[in-house]
C-alpha positions in Angstrom: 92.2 118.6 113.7 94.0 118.5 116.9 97.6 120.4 117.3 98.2 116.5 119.0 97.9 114.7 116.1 100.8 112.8 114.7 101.4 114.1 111.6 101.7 112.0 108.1 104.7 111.7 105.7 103.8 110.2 102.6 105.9 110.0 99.9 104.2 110.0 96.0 105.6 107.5 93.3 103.9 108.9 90.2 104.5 105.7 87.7 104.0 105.7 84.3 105.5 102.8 82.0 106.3 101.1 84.8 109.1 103.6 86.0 108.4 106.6 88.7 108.1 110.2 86.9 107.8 113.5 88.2 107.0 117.0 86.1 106.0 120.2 86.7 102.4 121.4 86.5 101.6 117.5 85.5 103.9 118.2 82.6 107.1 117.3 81.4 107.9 114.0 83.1 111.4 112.9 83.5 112.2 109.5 85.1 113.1 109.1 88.5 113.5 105.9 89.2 111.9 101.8 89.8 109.0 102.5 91.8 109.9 99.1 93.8 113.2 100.4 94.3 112.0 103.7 95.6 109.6 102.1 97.9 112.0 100.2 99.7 114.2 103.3 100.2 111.3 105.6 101.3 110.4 102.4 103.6 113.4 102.1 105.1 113.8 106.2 105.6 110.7 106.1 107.9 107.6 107.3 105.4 104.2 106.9 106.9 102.8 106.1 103.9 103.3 105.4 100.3 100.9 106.6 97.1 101.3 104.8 94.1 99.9 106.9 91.0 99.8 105.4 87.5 99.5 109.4 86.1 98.3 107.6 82.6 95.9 104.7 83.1 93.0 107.3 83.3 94.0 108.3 79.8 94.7 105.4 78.1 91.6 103.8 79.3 92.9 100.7 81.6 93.5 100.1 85.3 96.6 100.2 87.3 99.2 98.1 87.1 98.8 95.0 89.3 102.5 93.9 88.8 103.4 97.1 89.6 101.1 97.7 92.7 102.5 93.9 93.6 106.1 94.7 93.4 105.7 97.8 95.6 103.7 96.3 98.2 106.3 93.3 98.7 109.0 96.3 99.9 106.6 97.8 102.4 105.2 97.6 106.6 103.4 100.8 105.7 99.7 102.1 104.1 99.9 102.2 100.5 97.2 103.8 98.1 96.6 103.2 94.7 95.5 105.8 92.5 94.7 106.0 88.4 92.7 104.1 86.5 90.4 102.7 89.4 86.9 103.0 87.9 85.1 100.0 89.1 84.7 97.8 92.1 86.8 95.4 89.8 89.3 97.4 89.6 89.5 98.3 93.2 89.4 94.9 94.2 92.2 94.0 91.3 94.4 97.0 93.7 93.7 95.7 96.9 94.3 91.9 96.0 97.8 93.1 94.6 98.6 94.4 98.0 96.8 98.2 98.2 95.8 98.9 101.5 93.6 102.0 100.0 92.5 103.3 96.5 92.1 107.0 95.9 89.7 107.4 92.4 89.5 111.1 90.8 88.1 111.2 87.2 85.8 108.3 88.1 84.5 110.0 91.3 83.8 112.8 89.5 81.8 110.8 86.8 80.1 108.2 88.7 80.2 109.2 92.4 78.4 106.6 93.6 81.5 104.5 93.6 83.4 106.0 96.4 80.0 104.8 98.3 80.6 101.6 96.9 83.8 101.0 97.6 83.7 102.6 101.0 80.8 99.6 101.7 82.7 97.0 100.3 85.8 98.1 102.2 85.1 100.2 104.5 85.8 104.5 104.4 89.5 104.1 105.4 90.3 102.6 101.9 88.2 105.3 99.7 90.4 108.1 98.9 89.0 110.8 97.2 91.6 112.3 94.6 90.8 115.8 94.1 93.1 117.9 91.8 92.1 122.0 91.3 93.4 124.9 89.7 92.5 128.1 90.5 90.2 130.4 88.1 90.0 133.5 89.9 88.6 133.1 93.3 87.1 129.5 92.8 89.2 126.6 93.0 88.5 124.3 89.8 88.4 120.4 90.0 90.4 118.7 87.4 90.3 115.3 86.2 92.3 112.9 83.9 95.3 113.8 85.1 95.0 117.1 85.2 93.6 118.0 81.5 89.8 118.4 81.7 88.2 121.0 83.7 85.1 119.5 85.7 82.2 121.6 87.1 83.4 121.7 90.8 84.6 123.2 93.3 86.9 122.0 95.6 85.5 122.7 98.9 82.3 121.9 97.7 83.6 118.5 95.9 85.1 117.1 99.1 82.3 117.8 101.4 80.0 116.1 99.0 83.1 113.3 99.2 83.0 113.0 102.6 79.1 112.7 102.5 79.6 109.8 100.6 81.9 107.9 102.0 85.4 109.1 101.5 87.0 108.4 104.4 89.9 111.0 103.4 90.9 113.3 100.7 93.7 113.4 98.7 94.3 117.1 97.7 96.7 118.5 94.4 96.9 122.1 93.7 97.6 121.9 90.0 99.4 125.1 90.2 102.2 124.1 92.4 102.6 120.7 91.5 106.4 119.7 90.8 107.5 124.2 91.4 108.8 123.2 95.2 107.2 126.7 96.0 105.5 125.4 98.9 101.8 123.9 99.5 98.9 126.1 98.7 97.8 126.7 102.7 95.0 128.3 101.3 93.4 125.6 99.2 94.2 122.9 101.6 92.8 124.9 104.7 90.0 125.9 102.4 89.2 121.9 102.2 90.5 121.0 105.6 88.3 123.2 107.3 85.2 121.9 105.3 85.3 118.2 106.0 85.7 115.9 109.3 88.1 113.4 107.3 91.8 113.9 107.0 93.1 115.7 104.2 96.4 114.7 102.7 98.4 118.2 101.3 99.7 117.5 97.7 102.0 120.2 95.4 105.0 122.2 95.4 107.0 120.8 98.8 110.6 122.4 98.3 112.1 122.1 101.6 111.3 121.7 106.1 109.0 125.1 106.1 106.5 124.2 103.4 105.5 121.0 105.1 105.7 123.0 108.7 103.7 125.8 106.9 100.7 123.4 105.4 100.6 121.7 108.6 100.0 124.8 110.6 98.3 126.9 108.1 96.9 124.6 106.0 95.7 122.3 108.7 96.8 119.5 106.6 97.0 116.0 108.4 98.9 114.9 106.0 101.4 116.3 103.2 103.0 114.3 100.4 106.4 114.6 98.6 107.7 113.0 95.2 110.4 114.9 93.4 112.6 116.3 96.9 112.5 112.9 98.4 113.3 111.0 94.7 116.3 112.9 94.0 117.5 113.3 97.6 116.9 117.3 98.1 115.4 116.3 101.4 115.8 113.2 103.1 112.6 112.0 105.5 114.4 110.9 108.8 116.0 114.7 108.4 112.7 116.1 107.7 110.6 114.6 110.6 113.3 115.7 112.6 113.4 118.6 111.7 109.5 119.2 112.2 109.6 118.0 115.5 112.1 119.9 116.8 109.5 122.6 115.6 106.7 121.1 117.9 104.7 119.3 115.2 104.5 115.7 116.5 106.1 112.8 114.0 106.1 109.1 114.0 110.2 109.0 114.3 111.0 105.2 113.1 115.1 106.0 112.0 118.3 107.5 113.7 119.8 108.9 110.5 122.1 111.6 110.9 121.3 114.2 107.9 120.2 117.7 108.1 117.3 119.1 105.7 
């Protein structure tokens, strides 16, 4: 990745019941707001993408919400991807006709991997996200799906090049251990994956504050990081953040003037 590259702010509305949630470890959700709500605000603040995850559609065996996806979409000029309970071309096309500009597919990848090759040929590689959420055991990091609560037989790195290989056209990357502790990215997870494949990876779990997302950019080599709980219950705002990262020689998309500080 060049040190040139504008780098991505995405925000992450984890929806489930048709309200956002956030937790820690992928547990203990609390609400945190109207995902269509959120989305305007995010929009407004200058993200450069949204993600839209419906954390239990995998589990209770149906797709996204469309009337969710649709209400979202309506409030935004930016990318959004759809994630959770994409497990067919159907499905897919059910996100992208409700306004998705990209679907990222985890558990479903991970059983029938073929997929992300067909819907990278139906829609090209820009809109297949792979979704790849690990855990460390030791010294391997551990591929999870549904939502975090089955162990697969992968390995990260190893998962995401075979990703790329078939189509992905970027990954979507979750340490499992830091997700919701805003104790900062795991660098070495995401440079581990971001030094494996030529597609961008998006850094996902445990942003706290300015220096975690500074740190995974430089460290990590992430292209991209992603935020939910800071950014839902204003910790961190994302004019003040890009700002911030700038003035620290990261290049950012600035699209606002407001006056906070991080």
């Amino acid at each position: 990745m060049s040190s040139q590259l504008t780098r991505r702010i995405i925000a992450c509305l984890d929806v489930r019941d048709g309200v956002v949630v956030k937790g820690v470890n992928f547990q203990g959700l609390v609400n945190a707001g109207d995902p269509a709500a959120l989305a305007a605000r995010y929009a407004a603040d200058g993200a450069d993408e949204l993600i839209m995850l419906d954390v239990s559609a995998t589990i209770e065996g149906r797709r996204a919400m469309v009337d969710t996806i649709r209400r979202i979409a309506e409030q935004l000029s930016v990318p959004l991807t759809v994630g959770g309970g994409i497990r067919s071309l159907d499905d897919a096309r059910a996100a992208f006709e409700a306004g998705a500009d990209k679907v990222a597919i985890n558990s479903a990848a991970l059983a029938t991997p073929e997929l992300i090759t067909a819907i990278a040929g139906r829609y090209g590689s820009q809109a297949a996200v792979v979704a790849i959420d690990a855990k460390w055991d030791d010294e391997h990091a551990i591929v999870f799906g549904r939502s975090g609560t089955t162990a697969s037989a992968r390995e990260a790195v190893e998962w995401a090049r075979e990703a790329e290989s078939l189509g992905a056209g970027e990954i979507l990357l979750t340490s499992i251990d830091r997700d919701g502790t805003r104790q900062g990215f795991d660098c070495v997870l995401t440079a581990g994956v971001s030094g494996a494949v030529n597609i961008p990876v998006i850094a996902s779990g445990g942003a706290g504050g300015a220096d975690h997302f500074a740190d995974v950019f430089r460290r990590g080599r992430a292209d991209a990081a992603l935020a939910a709980s800071i950014f839902h219950f204003a910790d961190t705002s994302i004019p003040a953040l890009k700002r911030w990262l700038a003035a620290q020689g990261l290049p950012m998309r600035m699209t606002t003037t407001e006056d906070s500080s991080c």
